[in-house]
LUMLUMDREN-2810 file (N, C-alpha, C; in Angstrom, 1 decimal):
<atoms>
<atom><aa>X</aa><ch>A</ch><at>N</at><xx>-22.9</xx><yy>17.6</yy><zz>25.8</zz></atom>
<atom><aa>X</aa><ch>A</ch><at>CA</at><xx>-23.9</xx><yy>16.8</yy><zz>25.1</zz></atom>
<atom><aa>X</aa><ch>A</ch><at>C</at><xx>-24.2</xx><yy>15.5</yy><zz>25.9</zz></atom>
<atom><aa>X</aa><ch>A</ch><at>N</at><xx>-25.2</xx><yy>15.3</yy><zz>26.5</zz></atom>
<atom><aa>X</aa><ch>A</ch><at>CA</at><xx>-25.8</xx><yy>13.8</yy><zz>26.9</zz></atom>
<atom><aa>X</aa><ch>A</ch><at>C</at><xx>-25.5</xx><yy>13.1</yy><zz>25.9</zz></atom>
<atom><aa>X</aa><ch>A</ch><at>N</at><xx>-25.1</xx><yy>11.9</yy><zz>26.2</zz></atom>
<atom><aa>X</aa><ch>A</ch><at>CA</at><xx>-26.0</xx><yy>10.6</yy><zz>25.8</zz></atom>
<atom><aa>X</aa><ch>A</ch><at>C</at><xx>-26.3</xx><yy>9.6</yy><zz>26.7</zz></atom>
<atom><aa>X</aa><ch>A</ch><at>N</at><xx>-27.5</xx><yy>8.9</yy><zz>26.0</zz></atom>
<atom><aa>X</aa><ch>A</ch><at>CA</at><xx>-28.1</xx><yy>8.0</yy><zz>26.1</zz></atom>
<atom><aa>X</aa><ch>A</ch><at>C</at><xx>-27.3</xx><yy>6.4</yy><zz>26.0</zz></atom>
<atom><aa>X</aa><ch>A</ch><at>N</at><xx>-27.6</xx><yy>6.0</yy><zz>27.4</zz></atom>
<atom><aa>X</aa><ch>A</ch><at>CA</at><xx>-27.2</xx><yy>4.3</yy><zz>26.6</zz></atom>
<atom><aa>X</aa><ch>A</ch><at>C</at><xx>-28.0</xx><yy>3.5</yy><zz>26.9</zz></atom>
<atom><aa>X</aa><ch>A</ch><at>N</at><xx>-28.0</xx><yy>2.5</yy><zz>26.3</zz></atom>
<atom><aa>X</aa><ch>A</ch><at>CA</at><xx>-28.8</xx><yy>1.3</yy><zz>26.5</zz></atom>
<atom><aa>X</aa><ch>A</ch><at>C</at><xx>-28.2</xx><yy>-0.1</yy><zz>26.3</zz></atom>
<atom><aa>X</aa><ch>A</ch><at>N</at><xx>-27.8</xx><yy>-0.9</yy><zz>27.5</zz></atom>
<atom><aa>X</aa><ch>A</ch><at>CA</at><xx>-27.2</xx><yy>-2.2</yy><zz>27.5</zz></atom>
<atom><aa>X</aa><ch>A</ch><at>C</at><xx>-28.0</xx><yy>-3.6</yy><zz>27.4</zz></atom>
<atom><aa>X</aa><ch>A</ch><at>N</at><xx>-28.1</xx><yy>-4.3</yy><zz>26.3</zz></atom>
<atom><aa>X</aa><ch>A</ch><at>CA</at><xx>-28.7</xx><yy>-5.6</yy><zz>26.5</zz></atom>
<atom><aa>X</aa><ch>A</ch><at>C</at><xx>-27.5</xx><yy>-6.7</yy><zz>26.6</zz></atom>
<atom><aa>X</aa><ch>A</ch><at>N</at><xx>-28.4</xx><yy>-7.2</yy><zz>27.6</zz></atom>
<atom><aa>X</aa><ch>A</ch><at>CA</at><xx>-27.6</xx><yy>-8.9</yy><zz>27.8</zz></atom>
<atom><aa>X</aa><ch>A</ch><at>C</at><xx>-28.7</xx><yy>-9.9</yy><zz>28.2</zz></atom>
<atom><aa>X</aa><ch>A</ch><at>N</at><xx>-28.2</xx><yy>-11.0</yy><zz>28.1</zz></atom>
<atom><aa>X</aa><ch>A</ch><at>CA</at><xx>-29.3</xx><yy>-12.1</yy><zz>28.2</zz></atom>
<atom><aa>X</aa><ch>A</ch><at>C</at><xx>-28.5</xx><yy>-13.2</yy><zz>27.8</zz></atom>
<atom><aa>X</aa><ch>A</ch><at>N</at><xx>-28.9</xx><yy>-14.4</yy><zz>28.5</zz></atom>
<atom><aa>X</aa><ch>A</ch><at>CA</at><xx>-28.6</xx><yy>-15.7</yy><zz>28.3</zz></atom>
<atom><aa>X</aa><ch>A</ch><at>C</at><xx>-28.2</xx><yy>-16.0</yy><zz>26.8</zz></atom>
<atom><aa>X</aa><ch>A</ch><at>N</at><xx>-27.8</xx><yy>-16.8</yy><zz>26.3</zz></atom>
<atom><aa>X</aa><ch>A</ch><at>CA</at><xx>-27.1</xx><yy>-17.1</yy><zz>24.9</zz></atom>
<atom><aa>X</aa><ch>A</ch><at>C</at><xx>-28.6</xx><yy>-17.7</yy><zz>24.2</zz></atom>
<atom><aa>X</aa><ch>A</ch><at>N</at><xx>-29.2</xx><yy>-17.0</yy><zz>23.2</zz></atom>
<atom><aa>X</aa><ch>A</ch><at>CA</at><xx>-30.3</xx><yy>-17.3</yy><zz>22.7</zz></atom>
<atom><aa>X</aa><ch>A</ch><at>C</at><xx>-31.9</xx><yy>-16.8</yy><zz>22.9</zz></atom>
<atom><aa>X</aa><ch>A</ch><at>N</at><xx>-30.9</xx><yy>-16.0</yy><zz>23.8</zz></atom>
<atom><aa>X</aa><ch>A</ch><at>CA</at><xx>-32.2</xx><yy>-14.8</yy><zz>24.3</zz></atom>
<atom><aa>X</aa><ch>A</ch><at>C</at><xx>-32.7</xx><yy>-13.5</yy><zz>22.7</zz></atom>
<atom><aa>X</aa><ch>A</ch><at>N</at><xx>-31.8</xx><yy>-13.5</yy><zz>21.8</zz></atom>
<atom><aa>X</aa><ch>A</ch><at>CA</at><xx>-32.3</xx><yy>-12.5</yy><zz>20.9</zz></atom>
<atom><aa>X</aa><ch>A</ch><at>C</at><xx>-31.6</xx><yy>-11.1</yy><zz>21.4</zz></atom>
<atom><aa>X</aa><ch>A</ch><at>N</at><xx>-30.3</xx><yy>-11.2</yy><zz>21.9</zz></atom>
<atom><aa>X</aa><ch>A</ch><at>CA</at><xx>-29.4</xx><yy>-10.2</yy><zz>22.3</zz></atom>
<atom><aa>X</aa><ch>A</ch><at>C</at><xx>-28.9</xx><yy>-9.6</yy><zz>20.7</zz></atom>
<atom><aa>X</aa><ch>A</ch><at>N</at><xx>-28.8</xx><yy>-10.6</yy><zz>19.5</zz></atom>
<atom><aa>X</aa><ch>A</ch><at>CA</at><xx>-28.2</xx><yy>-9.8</yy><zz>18.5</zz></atom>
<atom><aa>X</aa><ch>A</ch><at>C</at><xx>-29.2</xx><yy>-9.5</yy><zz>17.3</zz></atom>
<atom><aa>X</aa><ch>A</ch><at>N</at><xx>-30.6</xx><yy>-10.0</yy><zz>17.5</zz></atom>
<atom><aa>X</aa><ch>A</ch><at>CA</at><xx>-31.3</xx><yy>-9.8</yy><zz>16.9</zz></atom>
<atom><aa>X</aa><ch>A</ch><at>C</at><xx>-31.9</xx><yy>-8.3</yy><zz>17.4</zz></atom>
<atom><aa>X</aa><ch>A</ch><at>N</at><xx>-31.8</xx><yy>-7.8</yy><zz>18.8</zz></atom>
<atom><aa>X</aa><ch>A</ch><at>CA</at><xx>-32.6</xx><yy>-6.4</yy><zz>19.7</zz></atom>
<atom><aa>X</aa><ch>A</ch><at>C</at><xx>-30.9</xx><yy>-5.4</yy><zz>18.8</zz></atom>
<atom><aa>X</aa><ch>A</ch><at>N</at><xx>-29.6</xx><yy>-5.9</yy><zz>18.9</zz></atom>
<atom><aa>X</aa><ch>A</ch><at>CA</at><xx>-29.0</xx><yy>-5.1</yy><zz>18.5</zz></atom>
<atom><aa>X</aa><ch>A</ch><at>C</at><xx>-28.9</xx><yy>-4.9</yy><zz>16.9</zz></atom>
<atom><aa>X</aa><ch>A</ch><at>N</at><xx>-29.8</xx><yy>-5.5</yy><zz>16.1</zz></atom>
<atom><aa>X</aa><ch>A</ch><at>CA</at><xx>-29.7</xx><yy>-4.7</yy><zz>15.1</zz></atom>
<atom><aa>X</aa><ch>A</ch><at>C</at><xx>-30.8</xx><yy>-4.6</yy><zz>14.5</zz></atom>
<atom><aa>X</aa><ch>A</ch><at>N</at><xx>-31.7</xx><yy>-4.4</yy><zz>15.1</zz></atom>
<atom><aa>X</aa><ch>A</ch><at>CA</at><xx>-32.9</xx><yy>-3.9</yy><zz>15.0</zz></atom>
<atom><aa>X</aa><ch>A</ch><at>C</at><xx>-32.3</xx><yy>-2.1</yy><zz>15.6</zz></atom>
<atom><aa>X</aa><ch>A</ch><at>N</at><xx>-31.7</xx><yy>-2.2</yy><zz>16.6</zz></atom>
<atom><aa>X</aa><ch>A</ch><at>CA</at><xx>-31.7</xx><yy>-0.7</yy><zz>17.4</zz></atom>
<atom><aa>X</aa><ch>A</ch><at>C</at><xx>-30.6</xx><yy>0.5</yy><zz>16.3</zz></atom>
<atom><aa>X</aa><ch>A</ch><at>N</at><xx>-29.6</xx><yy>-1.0</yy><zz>15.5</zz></atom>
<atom><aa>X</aa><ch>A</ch><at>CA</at><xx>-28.2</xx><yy>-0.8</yy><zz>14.1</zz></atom>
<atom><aa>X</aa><ch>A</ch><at>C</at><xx>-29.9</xx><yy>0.2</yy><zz>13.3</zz></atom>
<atom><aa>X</aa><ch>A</ch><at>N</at><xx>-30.8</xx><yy>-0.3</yy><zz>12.9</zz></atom>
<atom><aa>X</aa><ch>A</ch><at>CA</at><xx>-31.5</xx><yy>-0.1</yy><zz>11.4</zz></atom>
<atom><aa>X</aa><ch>A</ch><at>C</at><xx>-31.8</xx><yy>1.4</yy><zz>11.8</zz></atom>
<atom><aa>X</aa><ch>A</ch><at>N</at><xx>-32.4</xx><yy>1.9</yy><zz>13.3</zz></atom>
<atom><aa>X</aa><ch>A</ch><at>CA</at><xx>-32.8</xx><yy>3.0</yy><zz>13.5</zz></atom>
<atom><aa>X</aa><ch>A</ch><at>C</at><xx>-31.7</xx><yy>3.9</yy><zz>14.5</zz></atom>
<atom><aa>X</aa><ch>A</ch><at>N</at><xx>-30.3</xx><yy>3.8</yy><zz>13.6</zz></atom>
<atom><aa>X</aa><ch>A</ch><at>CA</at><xx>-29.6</xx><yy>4.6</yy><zz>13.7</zz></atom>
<atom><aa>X</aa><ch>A</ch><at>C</at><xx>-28.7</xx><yy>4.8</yy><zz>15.1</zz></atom>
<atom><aa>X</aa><ch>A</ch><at>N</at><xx>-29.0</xx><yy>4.0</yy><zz>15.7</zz></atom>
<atom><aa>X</aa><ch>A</ch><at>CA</at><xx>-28.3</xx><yy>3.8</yy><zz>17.0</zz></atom>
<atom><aa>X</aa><ch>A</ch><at>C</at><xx>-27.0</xx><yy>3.2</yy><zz>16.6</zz></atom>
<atom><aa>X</aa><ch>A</ch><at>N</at><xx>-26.1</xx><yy>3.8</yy><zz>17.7</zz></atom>
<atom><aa>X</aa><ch>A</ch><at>CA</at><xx>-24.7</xx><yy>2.7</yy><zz>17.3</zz></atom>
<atom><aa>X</aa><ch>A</ch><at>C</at><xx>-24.1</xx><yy>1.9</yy><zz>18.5</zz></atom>
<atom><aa>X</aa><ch>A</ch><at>N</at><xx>-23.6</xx><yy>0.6</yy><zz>18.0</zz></atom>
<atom><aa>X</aa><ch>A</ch><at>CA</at><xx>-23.8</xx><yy>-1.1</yy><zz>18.7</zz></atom>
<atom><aa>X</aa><ch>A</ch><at>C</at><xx>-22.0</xx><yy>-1.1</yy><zz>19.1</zz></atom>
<atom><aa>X</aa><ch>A</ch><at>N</at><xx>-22.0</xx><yy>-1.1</yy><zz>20.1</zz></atom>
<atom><aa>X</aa><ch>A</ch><at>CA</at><xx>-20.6</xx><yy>-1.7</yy><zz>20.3</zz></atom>
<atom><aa>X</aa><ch>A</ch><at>C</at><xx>-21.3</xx><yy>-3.4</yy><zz>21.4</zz></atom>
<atom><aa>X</aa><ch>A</ch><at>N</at><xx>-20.7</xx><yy>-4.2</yy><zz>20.3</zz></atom>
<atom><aa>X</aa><ch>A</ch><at>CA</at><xx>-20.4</xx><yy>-5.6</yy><zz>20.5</zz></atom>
<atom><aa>X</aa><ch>A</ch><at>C</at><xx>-19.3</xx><yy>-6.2</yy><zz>21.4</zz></atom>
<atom><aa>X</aa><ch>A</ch><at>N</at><xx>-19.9</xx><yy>-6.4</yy><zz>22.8</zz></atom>
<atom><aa>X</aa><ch>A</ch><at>CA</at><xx>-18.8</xx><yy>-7.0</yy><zz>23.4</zz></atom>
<atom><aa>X</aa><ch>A</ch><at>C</at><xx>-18.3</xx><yy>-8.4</yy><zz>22.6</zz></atom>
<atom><aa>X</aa><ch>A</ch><at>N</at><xx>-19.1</xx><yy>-9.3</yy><zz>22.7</zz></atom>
<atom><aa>X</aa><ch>A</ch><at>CA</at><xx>-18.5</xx><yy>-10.3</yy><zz>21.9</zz></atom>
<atom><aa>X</aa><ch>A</ch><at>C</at><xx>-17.6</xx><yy>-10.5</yy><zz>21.0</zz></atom>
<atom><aa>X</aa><ch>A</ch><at>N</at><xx>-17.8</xx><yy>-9.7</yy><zz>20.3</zz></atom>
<atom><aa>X</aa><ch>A</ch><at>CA</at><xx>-17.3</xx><yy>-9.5</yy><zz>19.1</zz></atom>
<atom><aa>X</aa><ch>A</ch><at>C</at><xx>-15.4</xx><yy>-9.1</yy><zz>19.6</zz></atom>
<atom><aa>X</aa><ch>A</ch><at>N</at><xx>-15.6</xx><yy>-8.4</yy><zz>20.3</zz></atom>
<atom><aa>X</aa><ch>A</ch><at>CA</at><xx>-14.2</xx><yy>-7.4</yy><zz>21.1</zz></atom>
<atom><aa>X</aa><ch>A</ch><at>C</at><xx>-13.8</xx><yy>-8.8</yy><zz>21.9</zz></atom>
<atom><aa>X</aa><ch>A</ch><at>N</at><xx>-14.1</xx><yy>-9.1</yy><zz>22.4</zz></atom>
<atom><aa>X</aa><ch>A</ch><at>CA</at><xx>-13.8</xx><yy>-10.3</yy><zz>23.4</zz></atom>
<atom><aa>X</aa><ch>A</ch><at>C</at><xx>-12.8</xx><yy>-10.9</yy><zz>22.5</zz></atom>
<atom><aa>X</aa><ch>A</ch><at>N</at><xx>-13.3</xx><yy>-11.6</yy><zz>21.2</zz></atom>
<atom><aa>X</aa><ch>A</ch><at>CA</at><xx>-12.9</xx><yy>-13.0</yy><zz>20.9</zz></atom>
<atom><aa>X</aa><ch>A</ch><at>C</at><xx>-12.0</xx><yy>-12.0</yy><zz>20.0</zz></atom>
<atom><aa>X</aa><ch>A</ch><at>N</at><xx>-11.9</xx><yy>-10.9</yy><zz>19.6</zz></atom>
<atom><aa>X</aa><ch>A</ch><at>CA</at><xx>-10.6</xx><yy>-10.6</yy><zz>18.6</zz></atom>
<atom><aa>X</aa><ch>A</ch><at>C</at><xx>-9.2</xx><yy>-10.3</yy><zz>19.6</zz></atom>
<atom><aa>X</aa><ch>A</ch><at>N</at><xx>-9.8</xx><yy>-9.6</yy><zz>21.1</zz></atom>
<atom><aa>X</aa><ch>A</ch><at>CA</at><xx>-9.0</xx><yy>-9.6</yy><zz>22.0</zz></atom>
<atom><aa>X</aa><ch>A</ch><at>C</at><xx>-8.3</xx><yy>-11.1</yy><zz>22.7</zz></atom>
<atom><aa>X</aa><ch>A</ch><at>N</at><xx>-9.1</xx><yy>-12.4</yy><zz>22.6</zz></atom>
<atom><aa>X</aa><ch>A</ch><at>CA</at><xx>-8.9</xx><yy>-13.1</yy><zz>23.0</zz></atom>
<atom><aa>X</aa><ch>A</ch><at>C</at><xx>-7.5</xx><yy>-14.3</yy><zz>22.0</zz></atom>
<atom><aa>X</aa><ch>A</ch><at>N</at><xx>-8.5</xx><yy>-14.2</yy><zz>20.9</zz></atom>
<atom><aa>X</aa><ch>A</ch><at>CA</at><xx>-7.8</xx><yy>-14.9</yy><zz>19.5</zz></atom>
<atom><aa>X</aa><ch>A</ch><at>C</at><xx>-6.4</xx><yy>-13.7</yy><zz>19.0</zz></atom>
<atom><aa>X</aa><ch>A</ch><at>N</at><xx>-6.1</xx><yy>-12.7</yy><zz>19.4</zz></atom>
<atom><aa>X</aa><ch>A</ch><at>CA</at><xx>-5.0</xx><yy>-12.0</yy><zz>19.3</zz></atom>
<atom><aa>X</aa><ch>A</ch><at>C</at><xx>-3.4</xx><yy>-12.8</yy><zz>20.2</zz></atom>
<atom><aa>X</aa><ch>A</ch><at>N</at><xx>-2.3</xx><yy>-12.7</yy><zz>19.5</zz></atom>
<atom><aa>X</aa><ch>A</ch><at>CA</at><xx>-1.4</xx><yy>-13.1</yy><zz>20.1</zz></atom>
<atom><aa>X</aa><ch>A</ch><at>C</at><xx>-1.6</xx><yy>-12.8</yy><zz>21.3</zz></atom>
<atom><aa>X</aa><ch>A</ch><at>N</at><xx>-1.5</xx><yy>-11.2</yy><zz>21.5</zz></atom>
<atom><aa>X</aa><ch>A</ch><at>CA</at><xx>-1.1</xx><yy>-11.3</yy><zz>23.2</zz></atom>
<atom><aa>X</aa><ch>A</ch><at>C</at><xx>-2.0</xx><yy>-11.8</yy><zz>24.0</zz></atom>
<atom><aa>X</aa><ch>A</ch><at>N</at><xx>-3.4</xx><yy>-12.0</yy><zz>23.3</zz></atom>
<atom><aa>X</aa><ch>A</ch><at>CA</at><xx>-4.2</xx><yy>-13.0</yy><zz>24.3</zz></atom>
<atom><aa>X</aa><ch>A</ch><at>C</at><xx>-4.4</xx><yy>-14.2</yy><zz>24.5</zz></atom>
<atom><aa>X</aa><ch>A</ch><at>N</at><xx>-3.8</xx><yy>-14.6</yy><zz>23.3</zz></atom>
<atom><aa>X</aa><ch>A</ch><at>CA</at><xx>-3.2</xx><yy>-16.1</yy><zz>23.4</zz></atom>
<atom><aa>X</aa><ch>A</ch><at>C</at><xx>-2.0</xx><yy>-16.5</yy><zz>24.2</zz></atom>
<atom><aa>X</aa><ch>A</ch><at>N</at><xx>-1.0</xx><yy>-15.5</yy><zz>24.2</zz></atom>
<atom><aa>X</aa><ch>A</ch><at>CA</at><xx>0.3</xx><yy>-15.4</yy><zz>25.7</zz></atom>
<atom><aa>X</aa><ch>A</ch><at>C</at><xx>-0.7</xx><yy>-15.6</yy><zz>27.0</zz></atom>
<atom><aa>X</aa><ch>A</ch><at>N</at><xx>-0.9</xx><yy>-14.4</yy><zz>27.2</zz></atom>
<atom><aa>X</aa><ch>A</ch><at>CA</at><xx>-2.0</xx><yy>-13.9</yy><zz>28.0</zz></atom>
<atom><aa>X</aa><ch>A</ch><at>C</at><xx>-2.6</xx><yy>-15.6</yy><zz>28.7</zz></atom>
<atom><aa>X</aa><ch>A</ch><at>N</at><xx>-3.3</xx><yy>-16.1</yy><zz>27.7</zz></atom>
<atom><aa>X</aa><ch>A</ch><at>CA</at><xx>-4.3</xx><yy>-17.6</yy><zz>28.2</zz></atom>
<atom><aa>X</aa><ch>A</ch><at>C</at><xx>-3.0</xx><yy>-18.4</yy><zz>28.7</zz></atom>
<atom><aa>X</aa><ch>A</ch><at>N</at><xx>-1.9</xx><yy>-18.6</yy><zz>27.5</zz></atom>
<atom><aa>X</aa><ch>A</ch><at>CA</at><xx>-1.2</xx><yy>-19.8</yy><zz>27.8</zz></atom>
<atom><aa>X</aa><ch>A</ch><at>C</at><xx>-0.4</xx><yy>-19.5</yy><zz>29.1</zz></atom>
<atom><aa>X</aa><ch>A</ch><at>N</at><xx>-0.2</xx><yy>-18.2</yy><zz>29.7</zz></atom>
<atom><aa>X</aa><ch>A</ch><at>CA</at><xx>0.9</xx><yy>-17.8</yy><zz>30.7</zz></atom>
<atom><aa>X</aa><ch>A</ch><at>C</at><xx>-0.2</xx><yy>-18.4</yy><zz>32.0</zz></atom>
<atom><aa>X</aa><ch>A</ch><at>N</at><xx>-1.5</xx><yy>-17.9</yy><zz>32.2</zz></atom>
<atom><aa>X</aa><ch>A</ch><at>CA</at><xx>-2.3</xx><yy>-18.1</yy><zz>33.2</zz></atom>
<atom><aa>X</aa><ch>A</ch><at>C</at><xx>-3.5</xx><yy>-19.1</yy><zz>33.4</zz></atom>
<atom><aa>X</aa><ch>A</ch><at>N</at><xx>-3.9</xx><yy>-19.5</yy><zz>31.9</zz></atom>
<atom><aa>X</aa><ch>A</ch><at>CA</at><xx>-5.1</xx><yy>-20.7</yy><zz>31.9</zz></atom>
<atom><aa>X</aa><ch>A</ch><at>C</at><xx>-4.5</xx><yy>-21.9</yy><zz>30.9</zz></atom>
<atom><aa>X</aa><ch>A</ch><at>N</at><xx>-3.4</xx><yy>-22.1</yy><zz>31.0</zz></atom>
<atom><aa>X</aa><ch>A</ch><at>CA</at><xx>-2.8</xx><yy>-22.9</yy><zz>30.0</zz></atom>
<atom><aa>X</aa><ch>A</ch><at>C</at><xx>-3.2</xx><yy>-24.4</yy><zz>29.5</zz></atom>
<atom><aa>X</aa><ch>A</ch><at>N</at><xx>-4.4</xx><yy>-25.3</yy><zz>30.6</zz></atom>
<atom><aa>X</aa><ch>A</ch><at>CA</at><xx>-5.2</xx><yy>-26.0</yy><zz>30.3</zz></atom>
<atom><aa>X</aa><ch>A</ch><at>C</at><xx>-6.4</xx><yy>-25.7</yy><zz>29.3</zz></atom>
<atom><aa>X</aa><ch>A</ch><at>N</at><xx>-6.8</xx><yy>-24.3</yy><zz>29.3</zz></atom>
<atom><aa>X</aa><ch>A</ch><at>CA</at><xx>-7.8</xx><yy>-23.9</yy><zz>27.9</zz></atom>
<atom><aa>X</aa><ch>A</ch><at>C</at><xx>-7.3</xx><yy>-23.8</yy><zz>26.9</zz></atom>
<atom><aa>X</aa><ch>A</ch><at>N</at><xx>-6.1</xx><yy>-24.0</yy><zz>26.2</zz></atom>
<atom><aa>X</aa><ch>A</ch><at>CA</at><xx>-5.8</xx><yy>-23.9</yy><zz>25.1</zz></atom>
<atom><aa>X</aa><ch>A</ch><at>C</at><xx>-5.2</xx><yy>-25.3</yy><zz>24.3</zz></atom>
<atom><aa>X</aa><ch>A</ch><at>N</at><xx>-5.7</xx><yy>-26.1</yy><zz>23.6</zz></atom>
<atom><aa>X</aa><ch>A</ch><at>CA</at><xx>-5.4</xx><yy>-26.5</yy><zz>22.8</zz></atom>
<atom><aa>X</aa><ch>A</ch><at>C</at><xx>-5.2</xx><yy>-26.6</yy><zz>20.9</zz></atom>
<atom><aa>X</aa><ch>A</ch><at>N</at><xx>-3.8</xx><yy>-26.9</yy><zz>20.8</zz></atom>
<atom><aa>X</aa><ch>A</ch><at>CA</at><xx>-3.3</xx><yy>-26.5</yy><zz>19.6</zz></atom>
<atom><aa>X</aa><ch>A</ch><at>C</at><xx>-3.9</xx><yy>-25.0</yy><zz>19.3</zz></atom>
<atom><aa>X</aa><ch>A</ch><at>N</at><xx>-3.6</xx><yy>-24.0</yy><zz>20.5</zz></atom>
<atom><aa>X</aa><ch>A</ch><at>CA</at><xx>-3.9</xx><yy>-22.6</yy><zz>19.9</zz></atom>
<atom><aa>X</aa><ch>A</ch><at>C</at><xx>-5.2</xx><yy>-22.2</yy><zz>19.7</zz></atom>
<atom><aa>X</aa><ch>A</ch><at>N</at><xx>-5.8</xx><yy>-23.0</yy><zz>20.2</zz></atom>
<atom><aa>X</aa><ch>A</ch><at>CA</at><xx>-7.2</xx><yy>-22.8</yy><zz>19.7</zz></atom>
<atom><aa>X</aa><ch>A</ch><at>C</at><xx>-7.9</xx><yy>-22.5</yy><zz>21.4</zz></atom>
<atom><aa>X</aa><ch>A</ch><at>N</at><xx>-8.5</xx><yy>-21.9</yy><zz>21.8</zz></atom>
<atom><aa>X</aa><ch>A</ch><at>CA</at><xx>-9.2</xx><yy>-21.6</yy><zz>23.3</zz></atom>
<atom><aa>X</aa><ch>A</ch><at>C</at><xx>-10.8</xx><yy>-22.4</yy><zz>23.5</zz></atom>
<atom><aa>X</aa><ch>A</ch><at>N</at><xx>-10.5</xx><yy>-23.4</yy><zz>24.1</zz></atom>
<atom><aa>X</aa><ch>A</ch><at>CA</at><xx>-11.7</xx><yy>-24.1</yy><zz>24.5</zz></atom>
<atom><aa>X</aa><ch>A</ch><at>C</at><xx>-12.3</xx><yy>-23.1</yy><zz>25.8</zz></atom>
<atom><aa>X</aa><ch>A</ch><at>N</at><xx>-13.5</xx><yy>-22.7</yy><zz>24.9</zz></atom>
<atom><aa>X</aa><ch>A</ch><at>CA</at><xx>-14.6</xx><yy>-21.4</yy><zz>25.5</zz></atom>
<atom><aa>X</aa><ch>A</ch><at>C</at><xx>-14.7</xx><yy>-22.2</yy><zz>26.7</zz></atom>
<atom><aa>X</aa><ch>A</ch><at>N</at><xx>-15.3</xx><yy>-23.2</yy><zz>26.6</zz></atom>
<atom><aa>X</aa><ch>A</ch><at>CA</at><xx>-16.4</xx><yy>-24.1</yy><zz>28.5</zz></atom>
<atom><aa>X</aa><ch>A</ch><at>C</at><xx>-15.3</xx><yy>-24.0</yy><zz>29.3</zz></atom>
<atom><aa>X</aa><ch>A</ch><at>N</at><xx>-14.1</xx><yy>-24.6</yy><zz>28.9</zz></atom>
<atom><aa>X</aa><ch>A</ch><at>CA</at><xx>-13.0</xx><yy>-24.8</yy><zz>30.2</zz></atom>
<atom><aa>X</aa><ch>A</ch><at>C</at><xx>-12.5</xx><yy>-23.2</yy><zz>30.7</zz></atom>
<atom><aa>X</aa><ch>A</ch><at>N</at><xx>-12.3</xx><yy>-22.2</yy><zz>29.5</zz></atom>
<atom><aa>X</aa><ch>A</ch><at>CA</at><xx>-12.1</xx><yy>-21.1</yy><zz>29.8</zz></atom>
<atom><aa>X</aa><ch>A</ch><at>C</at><xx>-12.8</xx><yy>-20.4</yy><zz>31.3</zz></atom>
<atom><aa>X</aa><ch>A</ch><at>N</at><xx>-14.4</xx><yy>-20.5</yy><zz>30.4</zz></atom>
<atom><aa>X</aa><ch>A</ch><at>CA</at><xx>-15.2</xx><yy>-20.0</yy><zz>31.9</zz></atom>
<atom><aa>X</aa><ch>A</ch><at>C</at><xx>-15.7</xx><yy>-20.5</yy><zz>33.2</zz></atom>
<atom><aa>X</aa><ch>A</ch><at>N</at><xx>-15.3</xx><yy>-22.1</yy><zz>33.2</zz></atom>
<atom><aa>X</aa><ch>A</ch><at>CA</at><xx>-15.4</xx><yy>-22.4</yy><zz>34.4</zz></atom>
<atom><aa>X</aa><ch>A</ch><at>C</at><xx>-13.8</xx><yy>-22.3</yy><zz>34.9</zz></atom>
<atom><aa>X</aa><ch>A</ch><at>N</at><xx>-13.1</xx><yy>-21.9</yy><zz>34.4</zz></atom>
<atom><aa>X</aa><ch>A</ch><at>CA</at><xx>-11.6</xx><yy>-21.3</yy><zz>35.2</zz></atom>
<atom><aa>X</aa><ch>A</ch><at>C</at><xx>-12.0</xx><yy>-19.8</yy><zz>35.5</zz></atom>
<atom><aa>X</aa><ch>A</ch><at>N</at><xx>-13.3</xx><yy>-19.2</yy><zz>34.9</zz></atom>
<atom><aa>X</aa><ch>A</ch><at>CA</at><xx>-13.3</xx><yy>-18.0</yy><zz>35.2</zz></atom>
<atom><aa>X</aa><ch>A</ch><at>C</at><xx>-14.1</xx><yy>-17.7</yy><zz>36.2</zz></atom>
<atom><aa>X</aa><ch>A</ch><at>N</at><xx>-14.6</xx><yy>-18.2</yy><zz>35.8</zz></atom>
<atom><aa>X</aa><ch>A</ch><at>CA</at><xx>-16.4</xx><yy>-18.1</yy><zz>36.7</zz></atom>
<atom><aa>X</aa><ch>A</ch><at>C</at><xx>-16.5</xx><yy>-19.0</yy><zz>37.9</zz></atom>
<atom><aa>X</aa><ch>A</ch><at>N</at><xx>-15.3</xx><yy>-20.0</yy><zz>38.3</zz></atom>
<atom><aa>X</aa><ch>A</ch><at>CA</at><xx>-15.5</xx><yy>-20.4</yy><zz>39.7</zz></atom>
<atom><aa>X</aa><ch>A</ch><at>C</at><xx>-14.6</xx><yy>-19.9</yy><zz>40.8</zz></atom>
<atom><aa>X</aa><ch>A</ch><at>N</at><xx>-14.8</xx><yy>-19.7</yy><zz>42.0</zz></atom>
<atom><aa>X</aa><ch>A</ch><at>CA</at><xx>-13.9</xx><yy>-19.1</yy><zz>42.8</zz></atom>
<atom><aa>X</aa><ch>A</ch><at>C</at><xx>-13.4</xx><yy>-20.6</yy><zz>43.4</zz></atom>
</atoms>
C-alpha cells in the first residue's frame, strides 16, 4: 500500500499548526514533531540527557529553549 506524505515547516508563526489541522478536519493524520520534542525533552531521561551534556540550559529543571539552540545550532 502507498502512502502519501506531506511535511510542513516554516518559521515560528508561519501558520505551521493552523495548515495542520485544517489537513486533522479532512481526515489526514498529523504527527507533531513539536509536540514529541518537548515530551521527549521534559522527560527524565531528557532532562539527564540535557544536564549530562548542555548543563548550562537547564535551570531549576526547567530547559531554557534560546540557550538550548544556540548550543545546538552553532558549530
Amino acid at each position: 500500500m502507498d502512502t502519501n506524505v506531506c511535511i510542513v515547516t516554516g518559521p515560528i508563526g508561519s501558520g505551521k499548526t493552523y495548515v495542520c489541522e485544517m489537513l486533522k478536519n479532512y481526515g489526514f493524520r498529523v504527527l507533531n514533531l513539536d509536540v514529541i520534542s518537548n515530551e521527549l525533552l521534559n522527560s527524565q531521561e531528557g532532562l539527564n540527557f540535557l544536564s549530562k551534556n548542555f548543563p548550562n540550559v537547564l535551570s531549576n529543571n526547567t530547559i531554557q529553549r534560546k540557550l538550548l539552540a544556540e548550543e545546538v545550532f552553532t558549530d
